[in-house]
C-alpha positions in Angstrom: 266.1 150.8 84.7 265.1 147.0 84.1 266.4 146.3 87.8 263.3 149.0 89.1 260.9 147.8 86.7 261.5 144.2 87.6 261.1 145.3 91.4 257.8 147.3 90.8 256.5 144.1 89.2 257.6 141.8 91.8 256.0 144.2 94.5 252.9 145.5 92.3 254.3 148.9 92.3 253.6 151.4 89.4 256.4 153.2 87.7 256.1 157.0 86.9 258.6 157.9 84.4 259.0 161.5 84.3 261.2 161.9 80.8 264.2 164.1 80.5 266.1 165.7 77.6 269.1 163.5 77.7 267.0 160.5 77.5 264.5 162.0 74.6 267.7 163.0 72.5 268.4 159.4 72.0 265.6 158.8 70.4 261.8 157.1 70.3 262.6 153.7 69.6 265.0 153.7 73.0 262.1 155.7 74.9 259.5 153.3 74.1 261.0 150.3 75.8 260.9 152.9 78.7 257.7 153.6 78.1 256.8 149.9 77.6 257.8 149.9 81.4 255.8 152.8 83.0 252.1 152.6 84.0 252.6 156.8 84.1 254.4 159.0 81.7 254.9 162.8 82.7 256.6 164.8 79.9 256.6 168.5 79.3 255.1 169.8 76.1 258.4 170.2 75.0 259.7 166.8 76.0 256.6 165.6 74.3 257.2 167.3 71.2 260.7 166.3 71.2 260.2 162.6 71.8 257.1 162.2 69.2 258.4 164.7 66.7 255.0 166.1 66.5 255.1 170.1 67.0 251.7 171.8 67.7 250.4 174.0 65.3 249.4 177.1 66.1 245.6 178.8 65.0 245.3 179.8 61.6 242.4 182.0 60.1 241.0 179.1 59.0 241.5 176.2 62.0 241.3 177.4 65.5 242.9 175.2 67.7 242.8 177.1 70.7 239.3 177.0 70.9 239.5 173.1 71.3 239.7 171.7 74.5 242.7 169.7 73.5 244.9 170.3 70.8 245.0 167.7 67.9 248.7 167.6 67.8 248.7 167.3 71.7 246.0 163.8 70.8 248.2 162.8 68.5 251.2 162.9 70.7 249.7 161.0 73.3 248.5 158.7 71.1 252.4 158.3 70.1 253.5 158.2 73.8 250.9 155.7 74.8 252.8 152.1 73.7 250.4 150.2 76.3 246.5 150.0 77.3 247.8 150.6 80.6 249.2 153.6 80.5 248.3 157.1 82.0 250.2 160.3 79.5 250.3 163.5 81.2 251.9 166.6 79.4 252.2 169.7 81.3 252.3 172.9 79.3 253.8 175.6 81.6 251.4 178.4 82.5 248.5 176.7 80.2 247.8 173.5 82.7 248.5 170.1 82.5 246.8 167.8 80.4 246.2 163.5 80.9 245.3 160.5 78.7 244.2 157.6 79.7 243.0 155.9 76.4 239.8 156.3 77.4 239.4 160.1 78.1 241.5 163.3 77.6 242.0 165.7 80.6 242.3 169.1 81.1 243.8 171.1 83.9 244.6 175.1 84.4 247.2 176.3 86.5 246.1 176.7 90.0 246.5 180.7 90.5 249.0 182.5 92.3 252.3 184.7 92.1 255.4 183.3 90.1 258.4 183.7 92.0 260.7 181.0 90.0 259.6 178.1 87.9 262.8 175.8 89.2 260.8 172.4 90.5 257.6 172.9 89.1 257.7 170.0 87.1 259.2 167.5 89.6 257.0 168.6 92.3 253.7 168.2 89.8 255.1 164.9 88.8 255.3 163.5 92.0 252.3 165.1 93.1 250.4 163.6 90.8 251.8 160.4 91.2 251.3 160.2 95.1 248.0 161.6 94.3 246.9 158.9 92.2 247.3 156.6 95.4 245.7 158.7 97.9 243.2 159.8 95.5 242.1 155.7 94.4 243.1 156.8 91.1 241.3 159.6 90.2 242.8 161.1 87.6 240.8 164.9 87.9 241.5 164.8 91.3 245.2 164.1 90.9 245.7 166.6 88.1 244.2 169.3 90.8 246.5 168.2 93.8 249.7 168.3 91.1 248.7 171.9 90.2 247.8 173.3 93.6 251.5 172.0 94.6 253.2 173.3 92.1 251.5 176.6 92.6 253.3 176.4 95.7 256.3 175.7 94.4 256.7 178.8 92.1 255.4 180.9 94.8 258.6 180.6 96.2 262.7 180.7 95.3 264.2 177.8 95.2 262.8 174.1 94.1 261.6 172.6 96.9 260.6 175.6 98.9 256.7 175.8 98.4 256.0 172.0 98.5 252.6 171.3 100.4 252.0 168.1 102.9 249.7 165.9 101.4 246.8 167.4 104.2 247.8 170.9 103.1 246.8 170.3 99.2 243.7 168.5 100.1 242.4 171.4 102.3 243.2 174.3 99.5 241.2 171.9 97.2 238.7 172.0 99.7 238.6 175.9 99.9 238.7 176.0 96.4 236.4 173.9 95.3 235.7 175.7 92.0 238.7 175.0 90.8 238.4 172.0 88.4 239.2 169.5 85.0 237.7 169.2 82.2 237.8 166.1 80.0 236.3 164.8 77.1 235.6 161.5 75.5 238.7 159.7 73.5 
């Protein structure tokens, strides 16, 4: 890991670290120097939960989370996850969206529609998306969270984890025919 990190400096290259169970089982004080290292951070809500020890609580009759745009425990965890100003969190939560913190703002994105044929390579393919998206996108973080999803719609719509996967031109032109489909974000 420090010989990738010490290239990405050298070459002003950012480093996406998309976290894993094996890694997250050893604990937050060996994740954070990880995180120290990673301008992006893609965990699963799961992962998330795991690595911050912060489960989500679910609605009561008396607090309503679901009726918030994001979660407390999901601002909390992000506020655990994020060691450096830097840094861009994104959690995805399954069939609820994706969401993103960038210190500044908190993001929200649904699940692009579409049948669910298998789930294998949903995550690495909205990872990456999201990542390559930043790039192409100049770093806007709505529009990146949108390209990730519409991918990784394509990815479940098919067996198998790589079956699916769009070219960069084929995501940009179902966010073009879908321009409806959006974020939402709200003030840190």
């Amino acid at each position: 890991m420090d010989e990738i990190v010490h290239f990405a400096k050298e070459n002003d290259t950012y480093v996406c670290f998309n976290a894993g169970t094996t890694g997250i089982k050893k604990g937050f004080n060996y994740l954070k120097k990880i995180l120290a290292s990673a301008q992006i951070v893609v965990l699963n809500k799961e992962e998330a939960s795991m690595a911050t020890g912060i489960q989500l609580r679910s609605d009561t009759k008396d607090e309503k989370f679901s009726c918030q745009l994001i979660h407390p425990d999901l601002k909390s965890m992000f506020k655990k996850l994020k060691v450096s100003d830097y840094q861009l969190i994104v959690i995805t939560d399954g069939g609820n969206g994706a969401y993103a913190f960038d210190g500044k703002k908190y993001y929200y994105c649904p699940c692009f529609d579409g049948p669910i044929t298998s789930t294998l390579g949903a995550g690495d393919a909205f990872a990456s998306t999201f990542c390559a998206a930043l790039y192409m996108f100049d770093k806007n973080i709505e529009k990146s969270l949108i390209a990730a999803s519409i991918n990784s719609a394509g990815v479940v719509s098919e067996f198998g984890a790589t079956a699916g996967l769009m070219t960069f031109n084929e995501i940009v032109s179902k966010m073009n025919q879908n321009p409806l489909f959006a974020c939402q974000s709200e003030e840190a």
